[in-house]
C-alpha positions in Angstrom: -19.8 -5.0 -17.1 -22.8 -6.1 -19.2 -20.9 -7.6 -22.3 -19.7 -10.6 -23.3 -16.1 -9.0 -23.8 -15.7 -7.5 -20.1 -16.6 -10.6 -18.6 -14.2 -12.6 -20.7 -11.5 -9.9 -19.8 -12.8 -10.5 -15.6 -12.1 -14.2 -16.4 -8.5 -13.9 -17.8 -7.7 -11.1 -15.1 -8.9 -13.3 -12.3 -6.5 -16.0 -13.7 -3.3 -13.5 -13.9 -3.5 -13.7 -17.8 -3.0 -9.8 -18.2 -2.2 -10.1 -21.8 -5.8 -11.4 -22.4 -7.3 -9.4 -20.0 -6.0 -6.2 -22.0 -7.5 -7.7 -25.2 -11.0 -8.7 -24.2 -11.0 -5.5 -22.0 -10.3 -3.6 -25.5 -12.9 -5.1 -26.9 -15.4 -4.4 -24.3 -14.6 -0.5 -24.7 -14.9 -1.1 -28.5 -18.3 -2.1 -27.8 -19.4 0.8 -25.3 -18.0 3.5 -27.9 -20.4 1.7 -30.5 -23.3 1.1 -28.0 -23.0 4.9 -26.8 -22.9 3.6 -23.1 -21.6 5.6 -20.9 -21.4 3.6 -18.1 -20.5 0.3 -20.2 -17.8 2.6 -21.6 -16.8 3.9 -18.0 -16.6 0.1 -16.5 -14.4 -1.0 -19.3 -12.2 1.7 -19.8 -11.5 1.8 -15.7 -10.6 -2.3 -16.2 -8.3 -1.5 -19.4 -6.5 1.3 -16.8 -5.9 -1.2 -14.1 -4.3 -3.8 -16.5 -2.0 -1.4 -17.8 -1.3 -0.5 -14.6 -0.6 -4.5 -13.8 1.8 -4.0 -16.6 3.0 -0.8 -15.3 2.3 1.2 -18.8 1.9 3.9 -16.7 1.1 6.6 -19.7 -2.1 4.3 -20.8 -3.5 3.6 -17.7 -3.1 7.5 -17.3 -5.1 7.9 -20.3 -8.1 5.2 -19.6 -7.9 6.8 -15.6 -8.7 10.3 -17.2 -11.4 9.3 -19.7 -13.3 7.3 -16.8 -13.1 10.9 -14.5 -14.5 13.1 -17.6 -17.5 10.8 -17.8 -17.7 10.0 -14.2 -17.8 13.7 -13.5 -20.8 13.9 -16.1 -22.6 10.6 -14.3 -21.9 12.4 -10.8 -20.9 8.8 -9.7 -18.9 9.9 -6.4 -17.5 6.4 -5.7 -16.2 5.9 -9.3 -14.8 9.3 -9.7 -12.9 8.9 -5.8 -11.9 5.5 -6.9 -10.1 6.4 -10.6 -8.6 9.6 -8.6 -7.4 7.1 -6.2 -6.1 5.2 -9.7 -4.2 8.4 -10.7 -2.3 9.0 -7.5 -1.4 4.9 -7.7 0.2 6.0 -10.7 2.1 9.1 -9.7 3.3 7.3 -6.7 4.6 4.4 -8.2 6.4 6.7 -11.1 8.1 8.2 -7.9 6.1 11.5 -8.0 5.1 12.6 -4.8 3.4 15.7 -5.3 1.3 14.6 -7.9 0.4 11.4 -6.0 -0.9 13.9 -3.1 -2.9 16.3 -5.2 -4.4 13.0 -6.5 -5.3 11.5 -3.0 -6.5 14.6 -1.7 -8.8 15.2 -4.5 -10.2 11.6 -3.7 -10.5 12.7 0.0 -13.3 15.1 -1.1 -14.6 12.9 -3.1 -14.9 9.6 -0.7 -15.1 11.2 2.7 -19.2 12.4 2.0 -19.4 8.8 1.1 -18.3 7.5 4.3 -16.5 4.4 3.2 -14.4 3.9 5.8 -12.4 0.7 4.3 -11.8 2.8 1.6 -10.5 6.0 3.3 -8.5 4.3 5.9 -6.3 2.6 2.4 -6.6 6.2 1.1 -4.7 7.9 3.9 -2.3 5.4 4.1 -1.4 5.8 0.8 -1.0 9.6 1.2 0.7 9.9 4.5 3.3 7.8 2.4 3.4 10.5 0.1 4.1 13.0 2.9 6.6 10.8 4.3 8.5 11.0 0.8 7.9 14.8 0.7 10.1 15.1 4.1 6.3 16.4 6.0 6.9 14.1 9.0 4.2 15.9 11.0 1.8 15.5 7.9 3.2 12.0 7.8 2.3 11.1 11.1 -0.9 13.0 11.6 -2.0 11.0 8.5 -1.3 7.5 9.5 -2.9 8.3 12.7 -6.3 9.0 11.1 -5.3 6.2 8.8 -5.5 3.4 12.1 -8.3 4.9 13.1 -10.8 4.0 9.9 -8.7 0.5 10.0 -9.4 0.0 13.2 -13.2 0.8 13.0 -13.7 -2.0 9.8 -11.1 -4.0 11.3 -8.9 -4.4 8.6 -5.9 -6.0 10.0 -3.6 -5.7 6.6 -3.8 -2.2 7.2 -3.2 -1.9 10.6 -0.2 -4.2 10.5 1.4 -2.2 7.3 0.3 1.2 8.8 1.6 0.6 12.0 4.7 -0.5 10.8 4.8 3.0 8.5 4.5 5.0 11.4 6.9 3.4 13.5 9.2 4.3 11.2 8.2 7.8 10.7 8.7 7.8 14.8 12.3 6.7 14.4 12.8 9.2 11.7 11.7 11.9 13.5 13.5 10.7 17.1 10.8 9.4 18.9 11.8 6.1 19.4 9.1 5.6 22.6 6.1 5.9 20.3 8.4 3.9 17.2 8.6 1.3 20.0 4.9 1.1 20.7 3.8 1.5 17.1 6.8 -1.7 15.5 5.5 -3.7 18.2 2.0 -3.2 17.3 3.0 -3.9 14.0 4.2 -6.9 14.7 1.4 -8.3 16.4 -0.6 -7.2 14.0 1.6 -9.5 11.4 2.1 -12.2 13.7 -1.9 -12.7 13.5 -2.3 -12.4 9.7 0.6 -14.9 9.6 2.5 -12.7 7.4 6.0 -13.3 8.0 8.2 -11.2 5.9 5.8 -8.4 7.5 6.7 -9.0 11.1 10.8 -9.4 9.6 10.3 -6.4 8.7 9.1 -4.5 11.7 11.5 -6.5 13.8 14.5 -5.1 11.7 13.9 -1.7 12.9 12.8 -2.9 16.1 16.1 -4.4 16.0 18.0 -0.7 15.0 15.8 1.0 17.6 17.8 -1.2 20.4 20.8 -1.0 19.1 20.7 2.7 19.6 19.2 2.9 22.8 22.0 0.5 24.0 19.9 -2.6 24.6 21.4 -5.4 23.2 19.7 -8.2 24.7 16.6 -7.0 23.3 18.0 -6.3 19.6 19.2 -10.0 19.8 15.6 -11.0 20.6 14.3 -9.5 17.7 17.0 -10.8 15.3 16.7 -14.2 16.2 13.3 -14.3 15.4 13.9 -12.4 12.0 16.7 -15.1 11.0 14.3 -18.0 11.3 11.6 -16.1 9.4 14.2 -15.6 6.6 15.0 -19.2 6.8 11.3 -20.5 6.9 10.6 -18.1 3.9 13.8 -17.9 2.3 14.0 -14.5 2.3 16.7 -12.7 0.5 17.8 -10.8 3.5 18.6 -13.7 5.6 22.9 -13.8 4.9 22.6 -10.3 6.2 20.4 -11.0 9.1 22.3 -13.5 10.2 25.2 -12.1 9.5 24.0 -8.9 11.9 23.0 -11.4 14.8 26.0 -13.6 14.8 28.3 -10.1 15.4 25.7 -8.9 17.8 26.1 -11.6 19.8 30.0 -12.3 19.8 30.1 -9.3 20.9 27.5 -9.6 24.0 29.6 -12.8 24.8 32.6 -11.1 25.2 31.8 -8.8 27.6 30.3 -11.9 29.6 
């Protein structure tokens, strides 16, 4: 980002203003398309994508995502081109297309795994076991997340470990295995408790709390729905009339077999 225009777009971006972003970033691709640089042109038009994105026009981000790949693929930049196919799949997914959100991520699997960015793939097959998860492939699902916590694990990102433990937990329950949902929700959790993340942790909890209550163990779902209530009180969490609501009949109940 060499002009004056992308770098006033960075600055308006980096202070939330999307409206100027998208304007400055317009510019800057102006510019590139008079310059006849390919990688100026390629740098703006992948910014310009990810503010539409931020303001979920979906069909322009499309179009900015698909330029960047036609010149990326002509630059041979492997990063870039993983990266905007990585955009795309963003896209499909959040337009609630599954199967186009795969193809996406697992043409940006052969693009990023020669690379060997491991922060990078570990986000990457997170985001596609979710896809499988949607799609009903619980195996897929669960084989992905796995391989997911193992390239979190080895850069040690803890956001992803927290979130993708918590993902496969629930593909566990799902699928019945409620020792290895156990193991993965209370991983989770930990994982949460350390970033300080509350409504994460609420939210493993929660289905801690439904894995429990089906097993039978009550004094245990209590545990974990105590906890949840003051984490919706501390962060005033919608949930919390429901969440309390749960534990208070939990717990009348446990008291009247006492």
């Amino acid at each position: 980002m060499s002009s004056s225009a992308s770098h006033r777009g960075e600055i308006f971006l980096h202070r939330g203003d999307v409206t100027q972003a998208r304007f400055w970033y317009e510019q800057a691709v102006s510019e590139a398309r008079e310059t006849g640089s390919m990688k100026d042109l390629s740098d703006a038009l992948g910014n310009l994508g990810n503010v539409f994105a931020l303001l979920e026009d979906h069909s322009s981000a499309e179009t900015c995502y698909r330029e960047v790949l036609d010149i990326q693929r002509t630059l041979k930049e492997g990063n870039v081109i993983g990266e905007t196919l990585v955009n795309l799949g963003n896209l499909k997914a959040d337009a609630g297309q599954p199967e186009m959100a795969r193809a996406f991520y697992l043409e940006a699997l052969d693009a990023l795994k020669p690379l060997e960015n491991d922060r990078a793939l570990g986000i990457l097959y997170s985001n596609l076991a979710l896809q499988e998860f949607q799609l009903h492939n619980n195996d897929a699902a669960i084989e992905t997340f796995q391989a997911a916590l193992e390239f979190h694990r080895k850069v040690g990102n803890e956001d992803g470990l927290a979130a993708t433990y918590g993902q496969l937990g629930k593909t566990f329950l799902l699928v019945g295995n409620d020792r290895k949902a156990e193991a993965c929700l209370n991983n989770a959790t930990e994982h949460f408790m350390k970033l300080s993340n509350g409504p994460g942790e609420a939210g493993a909890l929660r289905l801690l709390a439904d894995l429990y209550v089906e097993r039978g163990d009550k004094i245990s779902a209590l545990r974990c729905l105590e906890r949840v209530v003051q984490i919706d009180k501390m962060y005033r969490l919608p949930q919390y009339e429901e969440d309390d609501r749960r534990y208070d009949t939990l717990r009348r109940g446990e008291q009247k077999k006492e």
